[in-house]
Structures are given as C-alpha cells and as structure tokens.
KELONU-407126 format. One line per 8 residues: number of its first residue (from 1); their letters; for each residue y, x, z of C-alpha. Coordinates in steps of 0.05 Angstrom, whole numbers, plus 5000, padded with zeros to 4 digits. Layout:
REM KELONU-407126
NUM> a> Y/X/Z; ...
REM end
This chain:
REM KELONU-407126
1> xxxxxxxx> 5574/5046/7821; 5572/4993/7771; 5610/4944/7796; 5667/4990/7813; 5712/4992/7761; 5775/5041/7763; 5848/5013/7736; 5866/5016/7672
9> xxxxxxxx> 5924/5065/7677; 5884/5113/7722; 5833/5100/7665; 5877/5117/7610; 5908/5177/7648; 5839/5219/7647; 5818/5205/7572; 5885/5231/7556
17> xxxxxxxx> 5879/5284/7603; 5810/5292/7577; 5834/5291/7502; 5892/5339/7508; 5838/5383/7550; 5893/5387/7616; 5836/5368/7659; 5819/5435/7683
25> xxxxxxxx> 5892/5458/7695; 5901/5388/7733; 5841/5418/7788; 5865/5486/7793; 5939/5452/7808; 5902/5403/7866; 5866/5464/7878; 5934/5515/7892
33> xxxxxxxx> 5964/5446/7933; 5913/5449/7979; 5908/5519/7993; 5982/5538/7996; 5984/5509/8075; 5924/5551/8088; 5946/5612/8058; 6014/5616/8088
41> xxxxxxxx> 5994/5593/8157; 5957/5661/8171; 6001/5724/8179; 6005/5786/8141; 5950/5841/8164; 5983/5896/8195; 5974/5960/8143; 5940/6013/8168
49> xxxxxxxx> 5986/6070/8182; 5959/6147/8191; 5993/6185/8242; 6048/6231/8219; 6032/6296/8254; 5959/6281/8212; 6005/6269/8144; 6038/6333/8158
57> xxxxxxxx> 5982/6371/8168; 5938/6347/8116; 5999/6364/8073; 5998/6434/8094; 5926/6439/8081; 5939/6420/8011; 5987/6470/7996; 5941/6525/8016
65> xxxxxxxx> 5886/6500/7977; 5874/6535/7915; 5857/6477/7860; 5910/6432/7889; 5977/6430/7847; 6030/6386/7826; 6068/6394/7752; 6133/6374/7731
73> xxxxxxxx> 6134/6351/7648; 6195/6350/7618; 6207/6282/7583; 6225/6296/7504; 6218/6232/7471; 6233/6220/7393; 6200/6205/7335; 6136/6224/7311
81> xxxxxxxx> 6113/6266/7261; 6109/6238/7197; 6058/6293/7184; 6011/6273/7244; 6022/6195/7229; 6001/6206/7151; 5952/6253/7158; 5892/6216/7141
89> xxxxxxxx> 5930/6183/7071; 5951/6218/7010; 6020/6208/6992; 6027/6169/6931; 6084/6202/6880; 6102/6157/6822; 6121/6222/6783; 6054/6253/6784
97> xxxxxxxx> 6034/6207/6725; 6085/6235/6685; 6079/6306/6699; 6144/6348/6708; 6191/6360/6664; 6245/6411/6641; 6308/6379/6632; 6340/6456/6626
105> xxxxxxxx> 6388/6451/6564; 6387/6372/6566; 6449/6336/6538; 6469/6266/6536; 6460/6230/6473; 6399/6258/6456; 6374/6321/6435; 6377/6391/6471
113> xxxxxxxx> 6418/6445/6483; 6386/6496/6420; 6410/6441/6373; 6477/6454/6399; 6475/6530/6378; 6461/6529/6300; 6395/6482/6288; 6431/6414/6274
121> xxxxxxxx> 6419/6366/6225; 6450/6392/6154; 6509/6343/6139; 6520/6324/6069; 6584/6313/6043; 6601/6253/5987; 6656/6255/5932; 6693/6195/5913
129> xxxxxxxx> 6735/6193/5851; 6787/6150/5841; 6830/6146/5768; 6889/6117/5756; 6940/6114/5707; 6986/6170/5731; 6935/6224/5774; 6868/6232/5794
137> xxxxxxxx> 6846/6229/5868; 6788/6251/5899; 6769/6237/5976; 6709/6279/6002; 6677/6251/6064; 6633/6286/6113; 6575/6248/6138; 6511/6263/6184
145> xxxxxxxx> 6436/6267/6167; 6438/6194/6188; 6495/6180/6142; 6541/6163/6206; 6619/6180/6204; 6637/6250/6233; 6669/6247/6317; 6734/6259/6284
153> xxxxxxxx> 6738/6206/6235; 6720/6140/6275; 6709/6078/6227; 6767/6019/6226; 6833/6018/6220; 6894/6057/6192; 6879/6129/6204; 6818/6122/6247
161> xxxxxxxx> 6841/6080/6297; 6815/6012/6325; 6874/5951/6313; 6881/5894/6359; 6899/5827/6346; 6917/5768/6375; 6948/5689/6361; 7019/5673/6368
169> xxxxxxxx> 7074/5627/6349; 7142/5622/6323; 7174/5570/6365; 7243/5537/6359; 7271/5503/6425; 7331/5454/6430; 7347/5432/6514; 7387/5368/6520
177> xxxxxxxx> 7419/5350/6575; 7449/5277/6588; 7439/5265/6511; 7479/5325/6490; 7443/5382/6449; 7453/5454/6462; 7433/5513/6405; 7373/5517/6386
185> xxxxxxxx> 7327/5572/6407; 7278/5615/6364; 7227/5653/6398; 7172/5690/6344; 7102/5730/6361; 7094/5685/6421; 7027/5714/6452; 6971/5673/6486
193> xxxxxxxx> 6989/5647/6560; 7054/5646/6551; 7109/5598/6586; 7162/5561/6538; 7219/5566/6547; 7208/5612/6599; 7185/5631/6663; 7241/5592/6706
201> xxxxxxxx> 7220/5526/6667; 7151/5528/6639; 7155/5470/6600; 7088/5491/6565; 7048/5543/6555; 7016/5570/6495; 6932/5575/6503; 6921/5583/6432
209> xxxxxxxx> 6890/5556/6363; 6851/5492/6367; 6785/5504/6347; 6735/5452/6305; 6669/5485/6331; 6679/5559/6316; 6734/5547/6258; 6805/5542/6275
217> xxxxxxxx> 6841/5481/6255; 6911/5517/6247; 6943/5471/6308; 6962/5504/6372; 6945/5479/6424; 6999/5474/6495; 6987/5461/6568; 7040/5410/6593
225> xxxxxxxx> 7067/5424/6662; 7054/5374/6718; 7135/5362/6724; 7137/5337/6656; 7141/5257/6666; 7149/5239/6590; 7114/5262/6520; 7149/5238/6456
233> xxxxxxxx> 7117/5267/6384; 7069/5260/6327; 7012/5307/6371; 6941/5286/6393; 6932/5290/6471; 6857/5316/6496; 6860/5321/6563; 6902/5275/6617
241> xxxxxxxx> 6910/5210/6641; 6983/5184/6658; 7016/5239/6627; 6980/5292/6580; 6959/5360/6606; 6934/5391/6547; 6962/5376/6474; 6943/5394/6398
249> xxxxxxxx> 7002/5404/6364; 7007/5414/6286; 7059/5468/6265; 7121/5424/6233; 7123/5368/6275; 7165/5369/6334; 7154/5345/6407; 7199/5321/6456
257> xxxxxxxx> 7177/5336/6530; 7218/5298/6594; 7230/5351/6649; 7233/5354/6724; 7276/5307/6762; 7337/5321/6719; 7309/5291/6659; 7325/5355/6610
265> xxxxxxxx> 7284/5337/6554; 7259/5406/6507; 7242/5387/6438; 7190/5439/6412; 7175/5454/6348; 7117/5497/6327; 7138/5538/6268; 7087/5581/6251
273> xxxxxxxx> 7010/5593/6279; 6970/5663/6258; 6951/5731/6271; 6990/5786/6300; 6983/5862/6319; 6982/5876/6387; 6960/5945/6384; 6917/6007/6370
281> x> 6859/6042/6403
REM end
C-alpha cells in the first residue's frame, strides 16, 4: 500500500540482499525452517521386506538358470600405456632434423680416428741459426700445419714448463718490551696473507702491492690487527677509524705498532717489495 512504508534497516537489508543476489538462498533457508518440524514429525516407512524362504528360493532358481552368472575381476591397477595414451600424436624427436650420425672413430679435439693412423697434417720443421764468436748453434723446431708448438714442447718457461709467481717482502722486526729492544728479526720472500711476526702474534699481515688503478705503486700494503691500540710511522692509513685497519706502507720507512694489553710495541720495516718464484707447472 502506499502509505505503508517499511523501516529503514529492514529496507536496507533487502537491497543488500538484493545486490549481493542472497535473496534466493534467504527463501530456501525460511523454506528448510519451516519444513524441518514437518519432516521429522512423521516416522520412517517401514521397508518392505521379502520373505526369506522366497529369497532362498529365488536364489536357487538363479543358479539353475542358464544366462545367469556372477564374475570375479582381478583388480591390477598401474599405469597406463604410454602407447595407448599417445596413440593419436606423433612423437616429436629433436634429432630427426639432424639426421643420425656416426660418431665411430670420433676423438676429442677434433678430427677422426683415420687421421690418427697416417693421414695427419704434414709438420714442417724451422731452423734457427745462431753465431757467435766461439761456435755455431743451430736449434730446429718442430711445428704443426697450423704452426702450433708440438705436445711435447709446451710454450713458457725454462724447459717447457709454466713458472709461477707471486709478491713478497723482506721484512726486518725489532719487539720491545718495557722500552728495552730485543734483536732484530729478518724474515725474506714473505708471501701474500701472511702474519708478522707470526702466527702466535699477528701483528699484521701482508695483502700485497698497493695498486694506482692497475699499476702498482711499489708500497705494500698490511692489515693491522684489531689488538693493536697504537700506530706510530711515516705510512698513509686507507681504511679505519680510531685505529687503522689497513695501511700503505713504503719500503724504507719503518712503523711502530702498540700491541695487546702488554703494550709490546713491533717496529716494522719493509725492506724490499717484488716478484718471487713460487713454482712450476
């Protein structure tokens, strides 16, 4: 009617009902609550039951009967047949393309197994000469079709042989304890990552040449231990903040370090900086 006018929340409550579409499972709810009472008020029907000397007889009956049988199937489950599942695709082979070959008499490095027996490259052979004032020496050297060094003769170093090199120091050490000096200490070919004085007291350690870029300045540089509370020398600090961690040290100029909680103060003195041989392939 028009004068009716229903509240605003039950107003509200069916547009959003209405908007969120929950309308029709809000009737079949009211729906379910009113015939639940119904429902369970009436009792179950009784099942019809056959008599049993009629089961039994109608079982007997089916026995006899010619077209009536029961089989047992044995259960064998497992996977199925990739043949059966595929066989309306062809198989795609990423070889086909390529066709098939031979790798009979294959060898790594390139090149096949007849080369091997007698149809090489020809190698050509190159004589040097060399005069001086006493004899005369000629060298004869071996080389491949592509003018590469023979397996037995590998290039660099004395007698074939790769050398290996690395930086280290000569170092000279004086420990003073309560003022008094003791000998001092000269340590040469000291190798990269290596603890000075030594491993009980690694007063530094030796990282290697300071570089400028990609050219070596001809400083070493030393990484200061965190128990070393004082740094006295001519030597440029690049990393630290109280006390340094990392310092440049020209070869020549000496550097006093403060140690642990004794106070032993090391005075180190860079002697040399270069290139040593470390070994051979």
């Amino acid at each position: 009617m028009p004068e009716l006018k229903a509240p605003a929340f039950l107003a509200d409550l069916y547009y959003d009902l209405r908007d969120r579409r929950l309308l029709p499972l809000i009737a079949l709810v009211l729906v379910a609550i009113v015939a639940t009472p119904f429902l369970l008020s009436q009792g179950p029907d009784e099942a019809e039951s056959i008599p049993v000397p009629a089961a039994i007889q109608a079982l007997k009956e089916s026995r006899g009967h010619p077209t009536s049988s029961l089989t047992v199937v044995e259960s064998r489950p497992g996977l199925r047949d990739y043949r059966r599942r595929l066989r309306h695709r062809t198989p795609l082979d990423p070889f086909r393309s390529f066709g098939n070959p031979s790798l009979k008499g294959a060898r790594l490095g390139g090149g096949s197994g007849e080369e091997e027996k007698g149809t090489s490259a020809p190698s050509t052979s190159t004589s040097t000469t060399v005069k001086t004032s006493k004899n005369t020496t000629k060298t004869t050297t071996t080389t491949g079709s592509n003018g590469s060094l023979p397996a037995e003769q590998p290039p660099g170093g004395k007698g074939g042989h790769l050398v290996f090199y690395s930086y280290a120091i000569d170092v000279r050490i004086v420990k003073s304890v309560d003022g008094v000096a003791q000998d001092p200490v000269v340590r040469k070919r000291v190798l990269l990552q290596t603890p000075l004085p030594g491993e009980n007291e690694p007063v530094v350690t030796f990282m290697g040449p300071a570089r400028d870029g990609q050219k070596p300045t001809g400083k070493a540089l030393l990484l200061v231990s965190n128990q070393v509370t004082e740094i006295a020398g001519d030597a440029k600090c690049l990393a630290g903040d109280e006390v340094c961690q990392l310092l440049e040290v020209e070869p020549g100029f000496p550097v006093t370090f403060t140690y642990g909680e004794s106070d032993v103060k090391y005075t180190v003195n860079v002697l040399k900086l270069g290139l040593v041989v470390t070994g051979h392939s």
